[in-house]
N, CA and C atoms as a LAMMPS dump frame, in Angstrom:
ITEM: TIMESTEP
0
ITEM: NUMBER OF ATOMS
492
ITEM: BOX BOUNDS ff ff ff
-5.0000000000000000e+02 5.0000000000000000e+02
-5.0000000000000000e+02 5.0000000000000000e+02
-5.0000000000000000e+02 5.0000000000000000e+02
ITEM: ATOMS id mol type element x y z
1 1 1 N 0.852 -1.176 0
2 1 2 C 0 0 0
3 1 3 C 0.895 1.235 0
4 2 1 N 0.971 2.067 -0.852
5 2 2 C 1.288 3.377 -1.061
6 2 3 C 0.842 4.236 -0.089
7 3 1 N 1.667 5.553 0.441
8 3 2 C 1.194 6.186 0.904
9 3 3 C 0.059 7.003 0.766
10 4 1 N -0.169 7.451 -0.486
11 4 2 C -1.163 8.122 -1.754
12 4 3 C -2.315 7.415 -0.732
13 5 1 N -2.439 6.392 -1.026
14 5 2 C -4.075 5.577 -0.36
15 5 3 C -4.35 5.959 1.415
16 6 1 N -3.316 5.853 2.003
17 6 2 C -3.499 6.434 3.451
18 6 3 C -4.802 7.476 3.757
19 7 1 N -4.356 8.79 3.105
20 7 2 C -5.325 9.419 3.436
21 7 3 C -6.982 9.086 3.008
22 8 1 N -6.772 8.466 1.787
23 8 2 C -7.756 8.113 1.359
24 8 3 C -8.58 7.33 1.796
25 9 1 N -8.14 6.021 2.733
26 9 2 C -8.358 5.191 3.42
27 9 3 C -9.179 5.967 4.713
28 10 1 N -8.329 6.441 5.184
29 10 2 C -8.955 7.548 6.407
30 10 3 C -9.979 8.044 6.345
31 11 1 N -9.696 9.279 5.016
32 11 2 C -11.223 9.227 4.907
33 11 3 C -12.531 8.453 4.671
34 12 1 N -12.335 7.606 3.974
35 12 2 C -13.788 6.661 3.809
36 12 3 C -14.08 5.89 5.085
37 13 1 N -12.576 5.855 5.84
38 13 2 C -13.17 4.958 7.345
39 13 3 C -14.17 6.136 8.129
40 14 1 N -13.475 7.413 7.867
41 14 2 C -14.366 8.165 8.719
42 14 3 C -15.975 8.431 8.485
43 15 1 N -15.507 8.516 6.873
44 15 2 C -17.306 9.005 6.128
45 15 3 C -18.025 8.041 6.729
46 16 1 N -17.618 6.803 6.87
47 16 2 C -18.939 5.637 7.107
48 16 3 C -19.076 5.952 8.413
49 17 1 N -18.406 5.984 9.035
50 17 2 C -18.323 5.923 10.642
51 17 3 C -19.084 7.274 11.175
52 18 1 N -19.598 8.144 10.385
53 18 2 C -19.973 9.711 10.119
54 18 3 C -21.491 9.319 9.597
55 19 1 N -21.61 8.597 8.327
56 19 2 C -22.684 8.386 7.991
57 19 3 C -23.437 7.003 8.821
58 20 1 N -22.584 6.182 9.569
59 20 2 C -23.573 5.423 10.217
60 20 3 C -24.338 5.748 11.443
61 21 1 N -23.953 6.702 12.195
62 21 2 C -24.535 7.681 13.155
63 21 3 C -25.711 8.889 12.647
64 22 1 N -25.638 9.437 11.262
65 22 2 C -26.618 9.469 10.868
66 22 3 C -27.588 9.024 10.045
67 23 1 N -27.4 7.795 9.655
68 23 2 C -28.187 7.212 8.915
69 23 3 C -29.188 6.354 10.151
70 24 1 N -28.539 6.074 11.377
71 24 2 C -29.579 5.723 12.009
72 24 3 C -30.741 6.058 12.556
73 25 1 N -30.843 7.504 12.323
74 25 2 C -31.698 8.433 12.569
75 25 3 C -31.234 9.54 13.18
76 26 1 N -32.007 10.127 14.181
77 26 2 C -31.822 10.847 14.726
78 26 3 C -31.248 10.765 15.472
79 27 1 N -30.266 12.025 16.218
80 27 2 C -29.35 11.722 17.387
81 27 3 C -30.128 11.458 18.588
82 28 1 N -29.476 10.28 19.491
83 28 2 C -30.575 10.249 20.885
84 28 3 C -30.695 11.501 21.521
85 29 1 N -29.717 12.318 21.265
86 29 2 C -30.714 13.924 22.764
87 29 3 C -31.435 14.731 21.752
88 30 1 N -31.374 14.5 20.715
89 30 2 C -33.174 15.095 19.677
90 30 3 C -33.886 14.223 19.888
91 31 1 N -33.515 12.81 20.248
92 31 2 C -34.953 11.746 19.894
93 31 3 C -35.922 12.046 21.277
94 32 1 N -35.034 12.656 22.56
95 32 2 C -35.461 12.397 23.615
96 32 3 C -36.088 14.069 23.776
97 33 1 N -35.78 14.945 23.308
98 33 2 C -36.329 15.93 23.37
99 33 3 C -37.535 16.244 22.617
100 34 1 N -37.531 15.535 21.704
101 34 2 C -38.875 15.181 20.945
102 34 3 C -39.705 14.781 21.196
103 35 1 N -39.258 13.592 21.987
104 35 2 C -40.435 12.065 22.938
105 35 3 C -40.563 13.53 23.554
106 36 1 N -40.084 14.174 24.804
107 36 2 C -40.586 15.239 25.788
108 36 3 C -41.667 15.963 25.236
109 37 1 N -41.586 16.414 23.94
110 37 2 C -42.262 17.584 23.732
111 37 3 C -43.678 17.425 23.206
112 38 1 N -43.174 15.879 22.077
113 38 2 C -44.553 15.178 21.979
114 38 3 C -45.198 14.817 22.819
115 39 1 N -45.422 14.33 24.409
116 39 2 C -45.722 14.331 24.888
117 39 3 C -46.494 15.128 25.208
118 40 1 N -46.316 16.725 25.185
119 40 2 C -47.369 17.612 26.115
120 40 3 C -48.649 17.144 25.533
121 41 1 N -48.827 16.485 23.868
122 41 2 C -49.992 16.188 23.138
123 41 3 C -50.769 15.472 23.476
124 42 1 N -50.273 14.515 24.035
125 42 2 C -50.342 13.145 24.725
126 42 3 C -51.78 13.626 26
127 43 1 N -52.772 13.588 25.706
128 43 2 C -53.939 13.717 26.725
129 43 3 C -54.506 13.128 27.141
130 44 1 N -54.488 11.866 27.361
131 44 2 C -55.061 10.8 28.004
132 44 3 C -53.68 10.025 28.888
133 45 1 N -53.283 10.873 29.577
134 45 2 C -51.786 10.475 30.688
135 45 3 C -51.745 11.398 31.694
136 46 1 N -51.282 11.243 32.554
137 46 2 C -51.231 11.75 33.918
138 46 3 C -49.966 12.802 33.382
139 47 1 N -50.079 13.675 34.844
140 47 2 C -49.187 15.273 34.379
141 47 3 C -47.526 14.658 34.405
142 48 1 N -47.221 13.126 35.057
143 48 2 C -45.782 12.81 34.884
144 48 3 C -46.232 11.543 34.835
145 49 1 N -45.262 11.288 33.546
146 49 2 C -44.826 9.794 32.83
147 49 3 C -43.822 8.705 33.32
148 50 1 N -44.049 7.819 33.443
149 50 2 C -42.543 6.813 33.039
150 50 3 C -42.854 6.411 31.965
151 51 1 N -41.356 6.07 31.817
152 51 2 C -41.269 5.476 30.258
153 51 3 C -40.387 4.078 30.237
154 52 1 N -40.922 3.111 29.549
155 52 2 C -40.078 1.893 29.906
156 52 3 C -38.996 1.849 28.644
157 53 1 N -38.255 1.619 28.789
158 53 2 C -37.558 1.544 27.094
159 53 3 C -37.269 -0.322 27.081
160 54 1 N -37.802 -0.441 26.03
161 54 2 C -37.195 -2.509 25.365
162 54 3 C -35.572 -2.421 24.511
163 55 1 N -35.003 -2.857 25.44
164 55 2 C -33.672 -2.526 24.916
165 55 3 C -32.879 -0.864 24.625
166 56 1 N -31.94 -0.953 24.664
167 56 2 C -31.167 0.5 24.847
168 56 3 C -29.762 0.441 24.048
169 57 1 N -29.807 1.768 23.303
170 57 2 C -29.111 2.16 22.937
171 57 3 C -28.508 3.321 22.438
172 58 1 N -28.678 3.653 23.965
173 58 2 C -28.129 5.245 24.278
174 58 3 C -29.283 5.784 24.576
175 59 1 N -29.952 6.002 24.259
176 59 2 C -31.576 6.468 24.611
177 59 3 C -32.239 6.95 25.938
178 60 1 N -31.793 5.854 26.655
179 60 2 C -31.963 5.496 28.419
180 60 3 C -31.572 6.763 29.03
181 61 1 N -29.629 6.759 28.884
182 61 2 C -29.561 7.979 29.435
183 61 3 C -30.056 9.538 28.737
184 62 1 N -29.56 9.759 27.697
185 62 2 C -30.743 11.169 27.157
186 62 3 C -32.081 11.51 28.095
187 63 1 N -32.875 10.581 27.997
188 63 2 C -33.91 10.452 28.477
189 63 3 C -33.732 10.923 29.685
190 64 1 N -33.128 10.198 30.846
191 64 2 C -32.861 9.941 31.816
192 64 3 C -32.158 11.624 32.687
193 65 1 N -31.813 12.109 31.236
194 65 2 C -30.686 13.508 31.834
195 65 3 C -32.574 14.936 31.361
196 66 1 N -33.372 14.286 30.503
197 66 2 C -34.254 15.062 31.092
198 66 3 C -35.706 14.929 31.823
199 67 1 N -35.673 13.812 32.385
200 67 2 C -36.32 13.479 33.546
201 67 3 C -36.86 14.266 34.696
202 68 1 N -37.76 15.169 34.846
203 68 2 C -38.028 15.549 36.042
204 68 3 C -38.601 17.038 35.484
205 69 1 N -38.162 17.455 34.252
206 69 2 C -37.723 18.851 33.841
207 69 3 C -39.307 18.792 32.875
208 70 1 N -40.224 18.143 33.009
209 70 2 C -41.287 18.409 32.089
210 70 3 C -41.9 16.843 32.75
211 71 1 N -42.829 16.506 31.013
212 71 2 C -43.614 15.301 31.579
213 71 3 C -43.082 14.194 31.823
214 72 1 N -42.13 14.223 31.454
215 72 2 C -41.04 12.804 32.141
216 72 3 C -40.756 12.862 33.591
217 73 1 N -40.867 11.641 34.106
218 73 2 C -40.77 11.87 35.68
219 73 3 C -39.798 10.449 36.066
220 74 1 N -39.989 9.314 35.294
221 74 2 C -38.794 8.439 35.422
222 74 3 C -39.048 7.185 33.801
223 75 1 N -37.834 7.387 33.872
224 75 2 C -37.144 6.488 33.078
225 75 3 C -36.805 4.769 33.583
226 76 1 N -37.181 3.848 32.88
227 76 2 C -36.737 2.665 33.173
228 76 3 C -36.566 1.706 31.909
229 77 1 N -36.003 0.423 32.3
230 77 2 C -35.182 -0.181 30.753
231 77 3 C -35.467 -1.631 30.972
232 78 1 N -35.194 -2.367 30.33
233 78 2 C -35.027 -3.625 30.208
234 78 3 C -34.848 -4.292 29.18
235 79 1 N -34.304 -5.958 28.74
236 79 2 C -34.577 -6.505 27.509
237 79 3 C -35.748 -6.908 27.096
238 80 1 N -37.173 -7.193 28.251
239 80 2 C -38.5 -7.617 27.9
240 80 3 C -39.558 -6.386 28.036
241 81 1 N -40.539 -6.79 28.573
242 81 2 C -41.299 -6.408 28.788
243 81 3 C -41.406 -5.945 30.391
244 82 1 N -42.295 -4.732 30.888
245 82 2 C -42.156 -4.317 31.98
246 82 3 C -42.591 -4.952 32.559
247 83 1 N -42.268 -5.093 33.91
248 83 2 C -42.649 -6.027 35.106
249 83 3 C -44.265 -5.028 35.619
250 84 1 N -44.056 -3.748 35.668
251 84 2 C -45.271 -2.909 36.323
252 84 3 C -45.435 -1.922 35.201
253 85 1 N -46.515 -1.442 35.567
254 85 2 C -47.18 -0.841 33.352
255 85 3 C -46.756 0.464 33.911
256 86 1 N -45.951 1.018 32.677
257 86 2 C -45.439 2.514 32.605
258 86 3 C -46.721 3.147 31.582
259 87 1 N -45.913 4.429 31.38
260 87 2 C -47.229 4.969 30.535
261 87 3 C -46.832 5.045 29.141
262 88 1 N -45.35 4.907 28.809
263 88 2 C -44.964 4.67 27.541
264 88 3 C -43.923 3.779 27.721
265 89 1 N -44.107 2.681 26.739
266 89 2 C -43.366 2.158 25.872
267 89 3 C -42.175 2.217 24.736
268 90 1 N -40.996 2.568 24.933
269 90 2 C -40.409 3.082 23.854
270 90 3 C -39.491 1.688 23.991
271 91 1 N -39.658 1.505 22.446
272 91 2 C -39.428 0.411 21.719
273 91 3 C -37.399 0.709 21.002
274 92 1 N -36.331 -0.24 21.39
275 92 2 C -35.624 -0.241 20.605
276 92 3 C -35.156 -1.588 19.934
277 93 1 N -35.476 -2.871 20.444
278 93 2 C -35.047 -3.643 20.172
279 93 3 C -35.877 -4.591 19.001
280 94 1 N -36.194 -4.322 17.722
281 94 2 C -37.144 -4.78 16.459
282 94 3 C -37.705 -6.052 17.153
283 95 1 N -36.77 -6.98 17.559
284 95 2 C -36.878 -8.577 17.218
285 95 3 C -38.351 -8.562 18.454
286 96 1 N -38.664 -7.273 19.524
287 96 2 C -39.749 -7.593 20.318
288 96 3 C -41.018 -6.678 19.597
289 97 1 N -40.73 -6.165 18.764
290 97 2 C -42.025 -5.39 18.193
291 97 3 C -43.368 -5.921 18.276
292 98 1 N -43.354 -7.504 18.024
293 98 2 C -44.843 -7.851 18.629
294 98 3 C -45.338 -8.258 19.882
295 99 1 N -44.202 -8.604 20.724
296 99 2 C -44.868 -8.633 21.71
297 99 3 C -45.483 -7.457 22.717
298 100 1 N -44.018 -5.711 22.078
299 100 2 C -44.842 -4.185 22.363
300 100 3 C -46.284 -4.269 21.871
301 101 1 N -46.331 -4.281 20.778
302 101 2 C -47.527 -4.259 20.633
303 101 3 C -48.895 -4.539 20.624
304 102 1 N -48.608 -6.139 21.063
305 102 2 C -49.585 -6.395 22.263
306 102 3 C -49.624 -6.124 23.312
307 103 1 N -48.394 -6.084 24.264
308 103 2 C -48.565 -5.244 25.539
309 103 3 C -49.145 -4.011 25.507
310 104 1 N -49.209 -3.407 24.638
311 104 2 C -49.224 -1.706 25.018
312 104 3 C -50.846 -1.765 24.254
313 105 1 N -51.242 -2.711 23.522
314 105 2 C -52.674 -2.701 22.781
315 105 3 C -53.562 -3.128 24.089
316 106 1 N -52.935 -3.966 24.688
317 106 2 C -54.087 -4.46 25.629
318 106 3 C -53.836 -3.79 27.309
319 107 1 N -52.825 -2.829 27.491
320 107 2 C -52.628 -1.832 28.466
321 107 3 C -53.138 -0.606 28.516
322 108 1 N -53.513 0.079 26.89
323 108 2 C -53.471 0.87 26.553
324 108 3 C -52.728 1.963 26.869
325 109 1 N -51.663 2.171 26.281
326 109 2 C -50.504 2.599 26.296
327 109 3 C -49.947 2.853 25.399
328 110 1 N -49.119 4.207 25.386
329 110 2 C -48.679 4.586 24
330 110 3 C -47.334 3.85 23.732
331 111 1 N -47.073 3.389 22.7
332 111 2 C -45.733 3.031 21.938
333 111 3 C -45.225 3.809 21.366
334 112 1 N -43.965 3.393 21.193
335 112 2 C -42.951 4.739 20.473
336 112 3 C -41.756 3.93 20.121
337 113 1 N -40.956 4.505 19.064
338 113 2 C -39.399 3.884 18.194
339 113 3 C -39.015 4.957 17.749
340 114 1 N -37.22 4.591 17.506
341 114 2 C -37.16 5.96 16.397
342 114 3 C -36.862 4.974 15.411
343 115 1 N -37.269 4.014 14.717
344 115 2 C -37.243 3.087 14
345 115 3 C -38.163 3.189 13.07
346 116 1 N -38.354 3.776 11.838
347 116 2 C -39.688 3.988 10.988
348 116 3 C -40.024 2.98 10.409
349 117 1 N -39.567 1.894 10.057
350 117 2 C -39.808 0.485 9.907
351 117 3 C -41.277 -0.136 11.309
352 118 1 N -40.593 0.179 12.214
353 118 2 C -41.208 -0.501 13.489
354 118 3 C -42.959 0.796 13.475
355 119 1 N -42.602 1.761 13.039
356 119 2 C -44.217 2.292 13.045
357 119 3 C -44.945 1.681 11.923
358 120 1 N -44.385 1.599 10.663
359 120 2 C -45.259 0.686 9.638
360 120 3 C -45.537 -0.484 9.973
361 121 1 N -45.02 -1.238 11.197
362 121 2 C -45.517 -2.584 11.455
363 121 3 C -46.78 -2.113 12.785
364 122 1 N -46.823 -1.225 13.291
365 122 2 C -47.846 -0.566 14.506
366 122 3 C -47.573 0.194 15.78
367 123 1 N -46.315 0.385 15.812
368 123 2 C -46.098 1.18 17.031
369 123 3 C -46.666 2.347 16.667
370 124 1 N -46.855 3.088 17.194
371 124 2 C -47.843 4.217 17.288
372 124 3 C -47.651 5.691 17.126
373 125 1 N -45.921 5.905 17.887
374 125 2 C -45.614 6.793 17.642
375 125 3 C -44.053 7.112 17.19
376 126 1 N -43.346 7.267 15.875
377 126 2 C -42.596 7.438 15.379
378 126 3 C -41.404 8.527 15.704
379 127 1 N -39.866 8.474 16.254
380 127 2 C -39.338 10.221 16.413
381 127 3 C -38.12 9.426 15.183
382 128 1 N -38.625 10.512 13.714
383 128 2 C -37.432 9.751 12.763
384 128 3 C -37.132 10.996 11.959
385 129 1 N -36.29 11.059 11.433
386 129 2 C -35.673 12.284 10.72
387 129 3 C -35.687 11.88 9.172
388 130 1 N -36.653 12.689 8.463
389 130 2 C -36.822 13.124 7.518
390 130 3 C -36.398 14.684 6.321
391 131 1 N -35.308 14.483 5.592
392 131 2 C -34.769 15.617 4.683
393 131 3 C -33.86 16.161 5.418
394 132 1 N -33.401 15.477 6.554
395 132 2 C -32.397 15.404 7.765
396 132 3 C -33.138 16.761 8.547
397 133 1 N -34.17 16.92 8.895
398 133 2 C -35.244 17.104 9.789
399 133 3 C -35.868 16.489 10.624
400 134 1 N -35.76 16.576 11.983
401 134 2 C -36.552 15.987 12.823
402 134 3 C -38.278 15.637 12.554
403 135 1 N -38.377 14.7 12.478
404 135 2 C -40.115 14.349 12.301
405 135 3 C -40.861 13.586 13.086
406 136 1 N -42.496 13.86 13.071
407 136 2 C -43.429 12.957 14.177
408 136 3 C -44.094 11.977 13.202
409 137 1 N -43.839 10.446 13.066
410 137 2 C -44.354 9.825 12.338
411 137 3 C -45.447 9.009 13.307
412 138 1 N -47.102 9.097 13.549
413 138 2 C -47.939 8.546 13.572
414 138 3 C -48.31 7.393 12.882
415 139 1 N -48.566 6.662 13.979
416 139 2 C -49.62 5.246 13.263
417 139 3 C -50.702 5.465 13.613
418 140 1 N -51.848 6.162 12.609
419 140 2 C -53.136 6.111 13.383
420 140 3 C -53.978 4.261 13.537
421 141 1 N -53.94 3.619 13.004
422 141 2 C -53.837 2.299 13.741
423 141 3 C -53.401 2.014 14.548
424 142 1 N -52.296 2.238 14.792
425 142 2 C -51.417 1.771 16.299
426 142 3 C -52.003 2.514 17.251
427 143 1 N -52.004 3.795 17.052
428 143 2 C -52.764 4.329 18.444
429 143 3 C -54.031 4.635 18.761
430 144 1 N -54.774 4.018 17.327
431 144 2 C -56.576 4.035 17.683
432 144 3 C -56.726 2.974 18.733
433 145 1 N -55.679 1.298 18.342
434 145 2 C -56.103 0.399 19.142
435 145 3 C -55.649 0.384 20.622
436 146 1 N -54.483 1.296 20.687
437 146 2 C -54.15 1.46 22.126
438 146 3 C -54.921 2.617 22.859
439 147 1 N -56.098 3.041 22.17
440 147 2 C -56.874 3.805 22.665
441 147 3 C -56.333 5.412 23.247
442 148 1 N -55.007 5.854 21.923
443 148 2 C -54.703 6.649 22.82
444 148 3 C -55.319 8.065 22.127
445 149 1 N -55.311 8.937 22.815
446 149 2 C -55.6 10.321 22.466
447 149 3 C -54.872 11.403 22.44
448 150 1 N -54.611 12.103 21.486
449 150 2 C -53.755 13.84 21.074
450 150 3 C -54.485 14.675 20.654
451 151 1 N -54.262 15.544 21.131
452 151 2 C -54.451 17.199 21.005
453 151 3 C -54.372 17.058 19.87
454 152 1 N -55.363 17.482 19.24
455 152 2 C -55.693 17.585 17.574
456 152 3 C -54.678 18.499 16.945
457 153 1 N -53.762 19.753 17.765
458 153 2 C -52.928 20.169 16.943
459 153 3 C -51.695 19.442 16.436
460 154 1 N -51.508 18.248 17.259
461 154 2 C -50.719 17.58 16.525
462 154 3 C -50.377 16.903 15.34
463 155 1 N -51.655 16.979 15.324
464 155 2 C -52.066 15.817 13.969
465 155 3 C -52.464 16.671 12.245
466 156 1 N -51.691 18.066 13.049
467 156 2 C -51.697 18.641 11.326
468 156 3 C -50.471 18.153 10.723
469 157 1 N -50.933 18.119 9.291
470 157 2 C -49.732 17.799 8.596
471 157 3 C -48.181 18.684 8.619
472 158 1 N -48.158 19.874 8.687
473 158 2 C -46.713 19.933 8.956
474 158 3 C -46.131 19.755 10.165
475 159 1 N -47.114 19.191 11.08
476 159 2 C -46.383 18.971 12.458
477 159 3 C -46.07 17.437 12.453
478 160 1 N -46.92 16.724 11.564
479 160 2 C -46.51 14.949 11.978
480 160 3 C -47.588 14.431 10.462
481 161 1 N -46.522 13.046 10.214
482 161 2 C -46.945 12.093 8.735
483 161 3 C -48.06 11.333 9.779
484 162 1 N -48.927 10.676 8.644
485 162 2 C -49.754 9.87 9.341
486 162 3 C -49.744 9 9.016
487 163 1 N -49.259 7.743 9.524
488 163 2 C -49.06 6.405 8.727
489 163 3 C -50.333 5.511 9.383
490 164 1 N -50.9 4.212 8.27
491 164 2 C -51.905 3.759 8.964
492 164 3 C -51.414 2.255 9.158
């Protein structure tokens, strides 16, 4: 290997390593400031939330650092399902997507991913970045059957997609 390729090398290790952090979506302290804010919409929940997260990856703490400071009031994690019913569900780990979504259908309870894959299968509420813009992707299926309810201003179109 020539020196010539060195830099070259460098760079493409970095681009990917650059583009795989954003290609996964959004950064976790937007995803978590988002979950916060979407929330105030959220009207059928008490004035402070927990939130369970299914698997973690990075998420937990974000979350966790704004806890207390709005409708978040505690954060908790695991690889399954919650032992005691939180008021949201935030989904990271795909391979449990159906069993969230029966838990949270028959709890009634909101779901959430920043996984836009995982809202076209029914989670309910989407935080995914679109035109490298933060976005609210809705499942109105997912959250008719979890019986949940939002403040109708949410549900205009430049504030959130509506997937069914």
């Amino acid at each position: 290997m020539t020196f010539k390729r060195i830099p070259f090398l460098l760079f493409f290790c970095l681009s990917m390593n650059i583009y795989a952090g954003i290609s996964g979506g959004l950064p976790k302290p937007i995803q978590a400031v988002l979950l916060s804010k979407t929330l105030q919409f959220y009207t059928n929940s008490s004035p402070q939330l927990t939130i369970y997260v299914v698997g973690d990856d990075g998420i937990v703490a974000e979350l966790k650092k704004i806890a207390g400071k709005g409708k978040i009031l505690k954060v908790e994690a695991g690889a399954g399902l919650p032992s005691s019913k939180p008021d949201v569900v935030f989904l990271v780990d795909s391979s449990k997507v159906n069993d969230v979504i029966g838990y949270t259908r028959t709890n009634r309870i909101l779901s959430c991913t920043s996984d836009p894959e995982l809202v076209k299968k029914g989670i309910s509420l989407g935080l995914v970045q679109m035109d490298g813009k933060p976005k609210i992707n809705l499942n109105s299926t997912g959250y008719e059957k979890e019986s949940i309810r939002w403040n109708p201003s949410l549900l205009k179109p430049e504030l959130s997609m509506i997937t069914k």
